[in-house]
C-alpha positions as CSV (number, residue, x, y, z in Angstrom):
1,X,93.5,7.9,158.8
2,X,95.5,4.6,158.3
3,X,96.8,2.4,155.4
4,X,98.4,-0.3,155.1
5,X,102.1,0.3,153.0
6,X,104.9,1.4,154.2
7,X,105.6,3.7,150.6
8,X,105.5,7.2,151.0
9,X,105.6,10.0,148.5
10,X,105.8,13.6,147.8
11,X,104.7,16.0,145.3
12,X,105.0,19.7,145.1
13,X,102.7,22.5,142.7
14,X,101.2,19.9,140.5
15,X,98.1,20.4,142.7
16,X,97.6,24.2,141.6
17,X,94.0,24.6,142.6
18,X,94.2,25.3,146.5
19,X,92.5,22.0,147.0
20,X,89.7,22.7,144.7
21,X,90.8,19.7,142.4
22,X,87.7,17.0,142.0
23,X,88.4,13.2,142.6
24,X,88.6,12.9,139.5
25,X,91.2,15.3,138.4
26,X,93.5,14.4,141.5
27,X,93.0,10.7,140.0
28,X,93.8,11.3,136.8
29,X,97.5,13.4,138.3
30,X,98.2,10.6,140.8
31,X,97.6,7.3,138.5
32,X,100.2,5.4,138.2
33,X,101.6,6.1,141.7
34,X,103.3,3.2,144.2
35,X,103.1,5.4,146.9
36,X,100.9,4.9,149.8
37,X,101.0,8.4,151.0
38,X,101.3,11.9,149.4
39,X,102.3,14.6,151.2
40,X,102.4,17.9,149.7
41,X,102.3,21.9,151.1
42,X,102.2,25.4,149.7
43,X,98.8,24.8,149.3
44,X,97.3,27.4,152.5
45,X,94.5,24.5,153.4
46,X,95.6,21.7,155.0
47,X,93.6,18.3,155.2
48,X,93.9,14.9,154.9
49,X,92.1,12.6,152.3
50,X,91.9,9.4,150.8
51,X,92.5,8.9,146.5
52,X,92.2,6.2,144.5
53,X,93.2,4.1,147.5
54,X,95.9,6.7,148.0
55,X,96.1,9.4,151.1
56,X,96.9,12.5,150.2
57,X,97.9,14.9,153.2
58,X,98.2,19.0,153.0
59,X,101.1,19.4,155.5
60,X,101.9,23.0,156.5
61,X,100.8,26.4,156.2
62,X,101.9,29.2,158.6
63,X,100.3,32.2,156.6
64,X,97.5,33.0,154.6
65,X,95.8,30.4,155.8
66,X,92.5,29.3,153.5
67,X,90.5,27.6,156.8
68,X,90.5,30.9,158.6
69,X,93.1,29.4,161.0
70,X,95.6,31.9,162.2
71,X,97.8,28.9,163.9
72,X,101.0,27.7,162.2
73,X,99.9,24.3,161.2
74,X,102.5,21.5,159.9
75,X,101.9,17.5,159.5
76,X,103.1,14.3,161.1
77,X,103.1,11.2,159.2
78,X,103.8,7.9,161.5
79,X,103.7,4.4,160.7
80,X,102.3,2.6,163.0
81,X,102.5,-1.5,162.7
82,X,100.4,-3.2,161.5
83,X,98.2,-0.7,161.0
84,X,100.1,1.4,158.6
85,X,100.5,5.3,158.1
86,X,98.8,7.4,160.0
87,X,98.8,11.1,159.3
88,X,97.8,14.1,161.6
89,X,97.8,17.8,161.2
90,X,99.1,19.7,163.8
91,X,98.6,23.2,164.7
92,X,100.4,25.5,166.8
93,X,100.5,29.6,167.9
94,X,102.3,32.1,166.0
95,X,102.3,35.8,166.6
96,X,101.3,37.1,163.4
97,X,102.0,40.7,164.3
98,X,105.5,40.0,165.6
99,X,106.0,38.5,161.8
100,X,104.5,41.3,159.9
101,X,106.9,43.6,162.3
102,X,109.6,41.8,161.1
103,X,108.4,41.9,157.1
104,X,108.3,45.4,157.0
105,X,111.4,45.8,158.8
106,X,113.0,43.2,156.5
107,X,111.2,44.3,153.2
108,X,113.9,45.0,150.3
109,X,113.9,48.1,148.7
């Protein structure tokens, strides 16, 4: 997905709903906004999507992933002249047992 500004912006757990906001509700957060691009995480469901002339991009999630994904995934945004940003998710292997290994070794008391 592409657009044409060079603004970028971020926002973080204003977006409580795991990506079950409508287009209406993410509207009504975001209006007002300059920026071209929102990129945002926590949220276990990455994805990419256009708002009020606006993208909004889920970039990471390594665990309790909500697409059934296992891989690690984080997100690259790139502007790209004259074209604008472009945004991709990226998704990589992660040993997930190794990790829970290392919780319950690591778990406090």
């Amino acid at each position: 997905m592409t657009i044409d500004a060079r603004r970028c912006g971020s926002v973080s757990c204003v977006l409580r709903k795991c990506g079950k906001h409508t287009r209406d509700e993410l509207g009504a957060l975001l209006i007002g906004s300059q920026a071209a691009v929102v990129a945002f995480g926590l949220i276990h469901f990455p994805h990419v999507r256009e708002i009020i002339g606006m993208t909004l991009a889920n970039i990471s999630s390594a665990s309790n992933s909500m697409d059934g994904d296992t891989h690690a995934k984080y997100g690259v945004l790139d502007w790209k002249a004259p074209d604008g940003w472009q945004v991709e998710i990226m998704r990589v292997e992660y040993d997930i047992a190794a990790e829970r290994s290392e919780l319950e070794l690591r778990k406090p008391l």
